[in-house]
C-alpha positions in Angstrom: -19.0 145.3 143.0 -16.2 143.1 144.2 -18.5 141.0 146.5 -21.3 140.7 143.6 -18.4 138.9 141.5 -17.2 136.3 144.4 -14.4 138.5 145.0 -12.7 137.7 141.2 -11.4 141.3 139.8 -11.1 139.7 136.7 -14.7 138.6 136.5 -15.4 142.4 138.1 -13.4 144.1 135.1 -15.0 141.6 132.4 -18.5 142.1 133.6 -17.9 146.2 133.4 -16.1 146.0 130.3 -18.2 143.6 128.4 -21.2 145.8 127.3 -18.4 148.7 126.0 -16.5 145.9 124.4 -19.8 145.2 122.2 -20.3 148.6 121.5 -17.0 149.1 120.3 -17.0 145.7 118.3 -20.2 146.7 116.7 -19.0 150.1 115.6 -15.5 148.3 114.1 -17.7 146.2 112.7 -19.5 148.7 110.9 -16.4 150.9 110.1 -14.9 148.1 108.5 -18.2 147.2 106.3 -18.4 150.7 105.2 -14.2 150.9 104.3 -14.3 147.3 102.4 -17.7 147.0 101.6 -19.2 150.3 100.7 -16.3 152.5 99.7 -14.2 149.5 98.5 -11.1 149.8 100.1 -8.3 147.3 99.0 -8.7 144.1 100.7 -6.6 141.1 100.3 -7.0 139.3 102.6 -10.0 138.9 103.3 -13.0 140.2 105.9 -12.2 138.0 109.1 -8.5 138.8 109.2 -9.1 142.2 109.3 -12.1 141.7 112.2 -9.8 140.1 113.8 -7.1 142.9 113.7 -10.0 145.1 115.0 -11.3 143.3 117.8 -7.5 143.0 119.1 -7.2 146.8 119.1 -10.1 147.0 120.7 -9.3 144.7 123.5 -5.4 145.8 123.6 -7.4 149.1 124.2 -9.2 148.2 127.0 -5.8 146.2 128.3 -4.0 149.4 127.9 -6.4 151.7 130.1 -7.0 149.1 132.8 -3.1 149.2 133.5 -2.9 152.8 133.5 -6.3 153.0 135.8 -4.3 150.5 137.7 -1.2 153.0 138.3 -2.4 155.7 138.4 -3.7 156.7 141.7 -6.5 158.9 140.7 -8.9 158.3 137.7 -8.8 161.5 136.4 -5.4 161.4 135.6 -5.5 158.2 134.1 -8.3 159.5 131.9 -6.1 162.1 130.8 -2.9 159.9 130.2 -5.0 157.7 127.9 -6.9 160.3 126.2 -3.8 162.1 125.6 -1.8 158.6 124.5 -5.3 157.7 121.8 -4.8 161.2 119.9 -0.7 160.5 119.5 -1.5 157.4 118.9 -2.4 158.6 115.0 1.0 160.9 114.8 3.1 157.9 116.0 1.8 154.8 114.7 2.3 155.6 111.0 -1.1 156.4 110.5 -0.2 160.3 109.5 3.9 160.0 109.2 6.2 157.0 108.1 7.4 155.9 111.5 10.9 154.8 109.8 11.5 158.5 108.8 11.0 159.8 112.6 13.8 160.4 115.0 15.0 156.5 116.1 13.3 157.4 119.6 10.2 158.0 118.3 10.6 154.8 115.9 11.2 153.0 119.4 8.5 154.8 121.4 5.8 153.8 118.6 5.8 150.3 120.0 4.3 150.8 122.5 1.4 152.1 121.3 -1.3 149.5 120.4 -2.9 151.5 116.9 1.0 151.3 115.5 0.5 147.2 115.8 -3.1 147.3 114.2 -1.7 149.6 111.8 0.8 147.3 110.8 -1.5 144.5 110.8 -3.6 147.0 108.2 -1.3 147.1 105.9 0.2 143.3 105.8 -3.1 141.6 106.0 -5.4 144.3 103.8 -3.3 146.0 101.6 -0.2 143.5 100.8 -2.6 140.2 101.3 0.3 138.9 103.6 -0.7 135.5 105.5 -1.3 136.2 109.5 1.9 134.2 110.0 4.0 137.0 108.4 2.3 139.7 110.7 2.8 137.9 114.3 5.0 140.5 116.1 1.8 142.6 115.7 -0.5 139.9 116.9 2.0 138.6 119.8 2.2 142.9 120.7 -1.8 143.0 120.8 -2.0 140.2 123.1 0.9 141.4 125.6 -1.2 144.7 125.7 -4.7 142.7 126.2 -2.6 140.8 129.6 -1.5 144.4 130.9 -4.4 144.9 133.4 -2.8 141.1 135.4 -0.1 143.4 136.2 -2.0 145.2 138.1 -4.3 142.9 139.5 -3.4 143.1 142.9 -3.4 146.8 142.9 -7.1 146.9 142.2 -7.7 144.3 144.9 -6.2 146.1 147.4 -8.4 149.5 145.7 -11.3 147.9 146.2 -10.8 146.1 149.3 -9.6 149.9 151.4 -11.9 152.4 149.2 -15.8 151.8 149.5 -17.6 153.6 147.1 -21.3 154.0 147.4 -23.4 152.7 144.1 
C-alpha cells in the first residue's frame, strides 16, 4: 500500500479515504436537501454555507479517527474509542442538552468534539442567518481537527514500514 503511493502516507490515507469521503458527501448532501428542501427547515443562509459546514464535519471526522488510529496501538480499540466518542458526540455538542447549562467540565470537554463545532455552525449560519465571518472559531476548530492525522504522520510510517500485512 505504501510502496503503490511512492512511499507518501498522506497520498496512502487520501487514496483510502477518498471513496468513503464521497459516500459520506453524497449522503450530507442528500440529508441536507431533504432538511431544507423537502421538509423546509429554516435556512438563512443559504444552501452552500451549510454544505460547507457539512463537508468540514465530514472531513474533521475523518481527521479525528486517523489521529486516534494513529495512537492507538490496535485498531480495534481505536474503533471503539471513536465509535464510543460519535454517540456522545449528540449528548455533548448541544445537539440534545444546552451545553451552557452542563457542569463547566463538560462545557470545556465539548470542544473537542467536532459535531459541537458543526453544531454551532448550524445554528449561526442556518438558523440566525449569521455571515461565516461571525462563525470562524467553528470553522478555524474544523480545520485543526481535519490537520490531526499530521500529528501522527510519522507514527503510521514507522506502522507500515515494521508491520507487513498481506492484501
Amino acid at each position: 500500500w505504501l510502496r503503490r503511493s511512492n512511499d507518501s502516507i498522506v497520498l496512502a490515507l487520501l487514496g483510502k479515504l477518498l471513496p468513503q469521503t464521497l459516500i459520506f458527501v453524497t449522503t450530507g448532501l442528500l440529508y441536507l436537501s431533504i432538511l431544507y428542501g423537502y421538509l423546509h427547515f429554516p435556512l438563512n443562509s443559504g444552501f452552500f454555507p451549510m454544505f460547507l459546514a457539512m463537508l468540514l464535519l465530514v472531513l474533521a471526522a475523518q481527521g479525528f479517527a486517523i489521529f486516534v488510529t494513529g495512537i492507538a496501538r490496535r485498531n480495534r480499540i481505536a474503533l471503539s474509542f471513536c465509535g464510543l466518542w460519535g454517540v456522545l458526540s449528540f449528548s455533548v455538542s448541544g445537539f440534545t442538552f444546552p451545553v451552557p447549562a452542563m457542569p463547566q467540565l463538560m462545557q470545556l470537554m465539548s470542544d473537542l468534539f467536532p459535531m459541537r463545532h458543526y453544531y454551532l455552525l448550524y445554528v449561526d449560519q442556518a438558523l440566525n442567518g449569521y455571515p461565516i465571518a461571525c462563525a470562524w472559531p467553528s470553522v478555524v476548530a474544523l480545520l485543526l481537527f481535519i490537520m490531526l492525522p499530521l500529528a501522527v504522520n510519522g507514527r503510521y510510517r514507522a506502522a507500515f514500514l515494521k508491520y507487513h500485512y498481506k492484501p
